[in-house]
N, C-alpha and C positions, 0 to 999 in steps of 0.2 A: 504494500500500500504506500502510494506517495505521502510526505506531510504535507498537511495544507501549507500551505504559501511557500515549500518549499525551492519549486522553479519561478522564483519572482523575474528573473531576466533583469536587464539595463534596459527600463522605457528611458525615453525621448524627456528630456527635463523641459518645463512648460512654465511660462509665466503666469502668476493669477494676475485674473481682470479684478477681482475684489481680494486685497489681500487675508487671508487669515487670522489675526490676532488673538492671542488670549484676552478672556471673559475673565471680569470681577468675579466671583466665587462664595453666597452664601449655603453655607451646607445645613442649615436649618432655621427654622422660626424666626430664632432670638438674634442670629448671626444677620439676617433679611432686614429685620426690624432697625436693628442698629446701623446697618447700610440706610434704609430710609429715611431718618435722621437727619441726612444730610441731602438727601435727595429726594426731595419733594414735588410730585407732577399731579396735576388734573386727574390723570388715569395710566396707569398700570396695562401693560399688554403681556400676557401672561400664556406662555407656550411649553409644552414638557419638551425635555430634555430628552434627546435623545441619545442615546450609548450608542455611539457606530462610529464609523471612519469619514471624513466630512471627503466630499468629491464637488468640484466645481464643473459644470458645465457650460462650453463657451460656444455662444449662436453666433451666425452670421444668415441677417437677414431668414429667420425663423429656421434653418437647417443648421444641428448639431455640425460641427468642425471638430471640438477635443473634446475631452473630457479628464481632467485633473487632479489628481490628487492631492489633499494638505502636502506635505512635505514641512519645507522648511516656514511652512504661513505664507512664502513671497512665491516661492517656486515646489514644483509638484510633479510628479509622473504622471506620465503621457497614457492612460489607460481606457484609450476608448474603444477598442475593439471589444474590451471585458465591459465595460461600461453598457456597450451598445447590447447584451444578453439580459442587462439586470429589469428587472419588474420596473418601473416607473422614470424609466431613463427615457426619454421622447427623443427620435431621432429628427421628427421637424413637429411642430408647433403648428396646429391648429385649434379652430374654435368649435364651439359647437354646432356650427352651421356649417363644417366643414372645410372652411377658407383658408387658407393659408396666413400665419400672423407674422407681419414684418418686422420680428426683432432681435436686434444686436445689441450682444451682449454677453451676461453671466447671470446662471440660477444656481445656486446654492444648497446640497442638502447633505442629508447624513446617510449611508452606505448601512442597510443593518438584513439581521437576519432572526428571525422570526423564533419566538422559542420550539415549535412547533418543528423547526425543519433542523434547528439545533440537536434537540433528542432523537429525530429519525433519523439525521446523518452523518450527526459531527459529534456526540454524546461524548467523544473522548478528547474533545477540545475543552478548555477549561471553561468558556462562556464564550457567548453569539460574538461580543466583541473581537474579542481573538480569532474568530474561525471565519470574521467576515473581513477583517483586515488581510488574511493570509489568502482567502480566493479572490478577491479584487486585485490582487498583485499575481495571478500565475502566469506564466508565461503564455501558454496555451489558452486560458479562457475556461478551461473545465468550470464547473460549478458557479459560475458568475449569475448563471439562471434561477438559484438559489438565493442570490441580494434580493434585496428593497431599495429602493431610494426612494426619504421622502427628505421635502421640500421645506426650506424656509427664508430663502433670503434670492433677493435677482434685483439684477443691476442694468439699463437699459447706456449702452456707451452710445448708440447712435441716436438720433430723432428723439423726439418727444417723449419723456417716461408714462408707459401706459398705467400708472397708478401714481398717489400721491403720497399716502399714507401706510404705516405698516400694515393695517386693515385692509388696504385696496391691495396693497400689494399680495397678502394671502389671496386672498379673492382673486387675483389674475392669474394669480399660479393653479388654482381649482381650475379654471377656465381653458387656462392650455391643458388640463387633463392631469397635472401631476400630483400625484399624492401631500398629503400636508396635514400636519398635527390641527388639533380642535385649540383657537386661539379665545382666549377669555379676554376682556376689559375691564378691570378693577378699578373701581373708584378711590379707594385707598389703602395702606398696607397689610390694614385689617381685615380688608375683602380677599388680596392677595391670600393672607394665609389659612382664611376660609376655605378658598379653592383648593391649596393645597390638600388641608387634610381631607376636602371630600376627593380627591383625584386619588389618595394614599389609599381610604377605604375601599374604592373601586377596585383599587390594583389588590388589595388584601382579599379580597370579595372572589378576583378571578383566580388568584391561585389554588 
């Protein structure tokens, strides 16, 4: 049996169109709370976190060109032929009228794999994380059919941006068909971590 991500090969090193940076970081309630303190807004936009490999996707005029990997935040592996097998990778942009949509640019998401296909195929991977990091890099493309990608962030470099706000922007990412997390609006830090623990029970709920 191969290891997963064993034959990763030398891809093509790629610029991001939206660099990568590391996120502020609270790991619960009290740690949020005290961040907000200092950071007070009208409303809260409020997305889960997803555990996966981040991959950029670069359009040109609504047909996929690359697809990217984090890397170093600025530069990333050239993975689009692996890219082009996974669930929610769009190779051109339409609507739902079926038109073609004129945009250049970068959409943004997280590379993940399902607990579901975890225990049926990769059980002896330590978690989805790791075993989805290691097939997005194989040489050959095996198992890449087995990713997710879903969506949260795009970047419009030519013409007019078709959204204006984080809200719109979910919303147009729905609209080309990509997958994307359920986004909340909280009023204040209070409501943020309301949602949290109803979102904790859920997840307590499905296991």
């Amino acid at each position: 049996l191969q290891r997963v991500g064993a034959d990763s090969g030398n891809f093509q090193k790629i610029r991001h169109i939206m660099p990568m940076g590391s996120q502020e970081k609270a790991a619960n309630p009290q740690a949020f709370l005290a961040w907000a303190k200092n950071h007070a807004y009208d409303e809260y936009l409020v997305e889960y976190k997803l555990d996966g490999a981040s991959l950029e996707l670069q359009y040109s005029h609504g047909e996929l060109i690359r697809a990217v990997t984090r890397g170093d935040g600025t530069i990333g592996d050239d993975i689009t032929a692996n890219a082009k097998k996974m669930q929610g990778v769009k190779i051109a942009l339409f609507d739902g009228a079926n038109n073609k949509i004129d945009f250049t640019g970068a959409v943004r998401g997280e590379v993940i794999m399902t607990h579901t296909v975890h225990q049926k195929f990769y059980a002896d991977k330590a978690n989805c994380r790791n075993a989805a990091n290691g097939l997005m890099k194989r040489k050959d493309g095996s198992g890449s059919e087995n990713l997710c990608l879903m969506t949260y962030d795009a970047l419009a470099t030519e013409g007019e941006s078709p959204f204006f706000d984080e809200e719109g922007k979910i919303n147009w990412l729905k609209s080309c068909g990509f997958n994307t997390s359920p986004l909340k609006i909280c009023k204040s830090p209070d409501e943020v971590i309301e949602y949290r623990a109803e979102v904790m029970e859920t997840r307590k709920n499905q296991n």
